[in-house]
NUGUVEX-927737 format. One line per field, with one value per residue (C-alpha): residue in three letters; residue number from 0; y, x, z. Coordinates in nm, 4 decimals. Layout:
residu = [ala | ...]
num = [NUM | ...]
north = [Y | ...]
east = [X | ...]
up = [Z | ...]
END
This chain:
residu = [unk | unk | unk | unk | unk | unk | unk | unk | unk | unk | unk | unk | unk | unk | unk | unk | unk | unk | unk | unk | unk | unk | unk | unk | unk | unk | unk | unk | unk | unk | unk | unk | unk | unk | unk | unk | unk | unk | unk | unk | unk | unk | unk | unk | unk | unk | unk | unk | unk | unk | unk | unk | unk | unk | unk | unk | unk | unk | unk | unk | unk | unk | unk | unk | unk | unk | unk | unk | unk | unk | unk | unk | unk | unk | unk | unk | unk | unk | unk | unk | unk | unk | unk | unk | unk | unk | unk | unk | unk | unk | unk | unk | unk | unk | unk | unk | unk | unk | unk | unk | unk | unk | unk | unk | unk | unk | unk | unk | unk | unk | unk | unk | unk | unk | unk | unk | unk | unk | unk | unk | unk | unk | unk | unk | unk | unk | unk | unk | unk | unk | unk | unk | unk | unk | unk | unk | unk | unk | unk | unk | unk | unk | unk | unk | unk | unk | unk | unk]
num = [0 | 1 | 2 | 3 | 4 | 5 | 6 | 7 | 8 | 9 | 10 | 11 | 12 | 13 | 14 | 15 | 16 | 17 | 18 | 19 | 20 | 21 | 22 | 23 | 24 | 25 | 26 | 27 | 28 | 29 | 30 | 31 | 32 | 33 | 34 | 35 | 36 | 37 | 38 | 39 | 40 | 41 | 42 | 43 | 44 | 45 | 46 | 47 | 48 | 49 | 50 | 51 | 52 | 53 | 54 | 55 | 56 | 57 | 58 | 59 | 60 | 61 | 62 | 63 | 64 | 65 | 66 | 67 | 68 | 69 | 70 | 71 | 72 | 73 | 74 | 75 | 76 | 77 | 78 | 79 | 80 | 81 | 82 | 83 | 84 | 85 | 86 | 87 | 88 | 89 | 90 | 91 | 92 | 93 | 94 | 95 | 96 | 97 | 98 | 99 | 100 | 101 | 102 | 103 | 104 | 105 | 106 | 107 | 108 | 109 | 110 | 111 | 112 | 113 | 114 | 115 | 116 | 117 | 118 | 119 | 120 | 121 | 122 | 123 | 124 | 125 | 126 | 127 | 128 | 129 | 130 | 131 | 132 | 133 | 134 | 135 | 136 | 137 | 138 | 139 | 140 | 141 | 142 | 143 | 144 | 145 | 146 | 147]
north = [-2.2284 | -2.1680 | -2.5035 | -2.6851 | -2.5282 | -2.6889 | -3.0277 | -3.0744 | -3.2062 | -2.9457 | -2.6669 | -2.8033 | -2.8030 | -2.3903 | -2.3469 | -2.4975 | -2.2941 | -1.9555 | -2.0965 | -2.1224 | -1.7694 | -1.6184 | -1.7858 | -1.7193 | -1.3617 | -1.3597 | -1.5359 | -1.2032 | -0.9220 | -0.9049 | -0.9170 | -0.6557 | -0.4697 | -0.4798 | -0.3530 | -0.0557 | 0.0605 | 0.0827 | 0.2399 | 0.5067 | 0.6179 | 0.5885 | 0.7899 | 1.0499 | 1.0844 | 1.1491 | 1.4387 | 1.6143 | 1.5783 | 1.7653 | 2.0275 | 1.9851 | 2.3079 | 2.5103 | 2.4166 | 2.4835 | 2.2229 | 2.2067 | 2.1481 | 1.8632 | 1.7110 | 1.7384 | 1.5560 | 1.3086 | 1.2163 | 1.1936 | 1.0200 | 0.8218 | 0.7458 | 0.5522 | 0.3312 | 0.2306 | 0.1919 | -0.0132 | -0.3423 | -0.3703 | -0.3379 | -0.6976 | -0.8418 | -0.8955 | -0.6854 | -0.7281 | -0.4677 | -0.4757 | -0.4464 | -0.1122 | 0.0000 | -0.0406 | 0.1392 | 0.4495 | 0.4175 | 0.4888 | 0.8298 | 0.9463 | 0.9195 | 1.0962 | 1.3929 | 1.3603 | 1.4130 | 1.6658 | 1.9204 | 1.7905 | 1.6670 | 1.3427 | 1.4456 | 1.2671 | 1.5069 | 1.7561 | 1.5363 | 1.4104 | 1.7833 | 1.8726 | 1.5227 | 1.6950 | 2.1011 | 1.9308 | 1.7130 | 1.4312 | 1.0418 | 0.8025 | 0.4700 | 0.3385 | 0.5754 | 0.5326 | 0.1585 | 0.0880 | 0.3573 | 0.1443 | -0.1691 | -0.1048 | 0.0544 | -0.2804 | -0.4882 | -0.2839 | -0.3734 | -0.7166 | -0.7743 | -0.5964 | -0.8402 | -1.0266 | -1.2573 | -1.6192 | -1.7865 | -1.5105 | -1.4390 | -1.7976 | -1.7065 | -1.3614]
east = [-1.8808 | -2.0883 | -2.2872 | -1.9183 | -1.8354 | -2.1058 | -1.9596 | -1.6224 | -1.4331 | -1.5086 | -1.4706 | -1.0861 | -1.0645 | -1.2036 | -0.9538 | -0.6892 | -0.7823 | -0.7475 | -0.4323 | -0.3759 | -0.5293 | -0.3059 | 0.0448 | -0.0537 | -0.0980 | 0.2391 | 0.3802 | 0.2119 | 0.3480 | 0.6850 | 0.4814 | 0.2448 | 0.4613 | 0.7040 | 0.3869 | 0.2921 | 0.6457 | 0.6048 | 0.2828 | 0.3855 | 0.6896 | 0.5268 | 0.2531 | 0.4351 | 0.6731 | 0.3712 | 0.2448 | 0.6540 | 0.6083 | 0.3833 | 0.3394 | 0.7502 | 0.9297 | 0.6515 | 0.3993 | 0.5064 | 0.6133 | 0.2756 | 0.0955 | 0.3166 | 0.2821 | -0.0976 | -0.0931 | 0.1656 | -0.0817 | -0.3979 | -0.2703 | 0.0604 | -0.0003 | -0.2985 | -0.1632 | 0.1227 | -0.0437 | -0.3786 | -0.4398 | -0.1535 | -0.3991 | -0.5375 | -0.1891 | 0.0709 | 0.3902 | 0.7650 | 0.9356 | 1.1516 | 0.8480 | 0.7415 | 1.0936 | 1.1174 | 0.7704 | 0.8858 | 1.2390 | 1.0009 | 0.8275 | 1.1982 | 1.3777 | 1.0886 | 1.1747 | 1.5169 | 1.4119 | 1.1921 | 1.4155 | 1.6916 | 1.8926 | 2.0701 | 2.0610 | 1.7389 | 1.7471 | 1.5914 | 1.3896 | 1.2204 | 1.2093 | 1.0317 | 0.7475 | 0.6610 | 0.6347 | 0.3595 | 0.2794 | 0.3172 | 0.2951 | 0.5039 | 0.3316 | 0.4002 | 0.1857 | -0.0758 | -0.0882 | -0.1356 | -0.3843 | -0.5952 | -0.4604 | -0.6346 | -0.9226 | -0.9699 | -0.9372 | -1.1922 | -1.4488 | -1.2996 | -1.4135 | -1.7251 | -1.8378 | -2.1571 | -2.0672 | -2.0324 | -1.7779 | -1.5596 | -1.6908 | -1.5561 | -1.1843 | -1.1963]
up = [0.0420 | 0.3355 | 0.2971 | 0.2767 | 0.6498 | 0.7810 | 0.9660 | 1.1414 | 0.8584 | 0.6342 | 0.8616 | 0.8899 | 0.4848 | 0.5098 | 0.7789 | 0.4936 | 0.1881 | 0.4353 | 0.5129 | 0.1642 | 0.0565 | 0.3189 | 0.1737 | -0.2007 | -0.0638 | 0.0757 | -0.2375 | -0.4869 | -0.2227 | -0.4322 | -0.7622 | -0.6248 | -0.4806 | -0.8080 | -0.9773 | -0.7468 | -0.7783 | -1.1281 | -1.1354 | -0.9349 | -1.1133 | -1.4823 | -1.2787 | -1.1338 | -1.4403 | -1.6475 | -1.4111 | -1.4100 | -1.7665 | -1.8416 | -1.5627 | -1.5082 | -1.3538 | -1.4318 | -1.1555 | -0.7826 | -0.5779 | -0.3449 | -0.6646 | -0.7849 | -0.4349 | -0.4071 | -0.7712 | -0.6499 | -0.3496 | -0.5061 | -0.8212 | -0.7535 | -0.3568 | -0.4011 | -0.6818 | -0.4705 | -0.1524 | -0.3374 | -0.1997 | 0.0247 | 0.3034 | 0.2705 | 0.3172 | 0.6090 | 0.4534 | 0.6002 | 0.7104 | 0.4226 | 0.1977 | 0.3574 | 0.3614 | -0.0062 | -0.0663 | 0.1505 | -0.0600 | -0.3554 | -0.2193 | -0.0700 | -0.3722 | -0.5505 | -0.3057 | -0.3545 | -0.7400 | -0.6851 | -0.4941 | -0.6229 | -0.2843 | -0.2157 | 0.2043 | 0.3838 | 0.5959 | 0.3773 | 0.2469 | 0.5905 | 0.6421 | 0.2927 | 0.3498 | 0.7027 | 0.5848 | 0.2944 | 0.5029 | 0.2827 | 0.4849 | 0.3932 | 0.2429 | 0.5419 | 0.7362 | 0.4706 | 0.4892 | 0.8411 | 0.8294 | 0.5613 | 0.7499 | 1.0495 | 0.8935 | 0.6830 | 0.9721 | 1.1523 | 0.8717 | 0.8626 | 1.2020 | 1.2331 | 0.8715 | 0.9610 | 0.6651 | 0.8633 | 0.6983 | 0.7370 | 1.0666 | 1.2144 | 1.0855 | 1.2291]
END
């Protein structure tokens, strides 16, 4: 790849497959996302079967972040999301709440994610957004290094 950047012409036909790489990414966020979603509720439905009403709710949410967060927060970094996107991913974590203490008011809810302090995907992803960009732009790679 780096040999094919070398002259004009082929540094317009790199420019093209990012182009590319960056629209198929756009394309898979609905598939991804589709597939985080699910992996977080088989994930967290898994962990209130078997520990259920018998563990306290600080332990449920300290397995729900270190088990269930990441899996629907992984890879989402790497790709531009739409509002909508992040609003359905933060849907996911509030109506686990609303499960968990057994409330249809968001309200409590909001109120419950900030006593465990529990972030909202949304939180989580422009965290690992910017951090990826950070190391995105600090790359010494130079094909990568032109696009940045």
């Amino acid at each position: 790849m780096q040999a094919l950047c070398k002259t004009a012409a082929s540094r317009a036909t790199c420019l093209l497959l990012c182009i590319i790489h960056c629209l198929l990414c756009l394309s898979d966020v609905s598939a991804n996302k589709y597939m985080a979603k699910r992996s977080f509720y088989r994930a967290a439905n898994a962990i209130l079967g078997k520990v259920g009403g018998r563990a306290p709710e600080d332990v449920i949410l300290e397995l729900i972040r270190s088990k269930c967060l990441h899996a629907l927060c992984y890879g989402l970094e790497a790709c531009p999301l739409r509002k909508s996107d992040i609003s359905s991913l933060d849907f996911v974590v509030n109506r686990f709440f609303m499960k968990l203490f057994q409330t249809n008011n968001i309200d409590i809810v909001n109120y419950c994610r900030a006593q465990f302090e529990f972030d909202l995907p949304s939180t989580v992803v422009e965290k690992r957004s910017k951090k990826f960009v950070a190391k995105y732009r600090s790359c010494e790679n130079v094909i990568i290094c032109k696009f940045a």
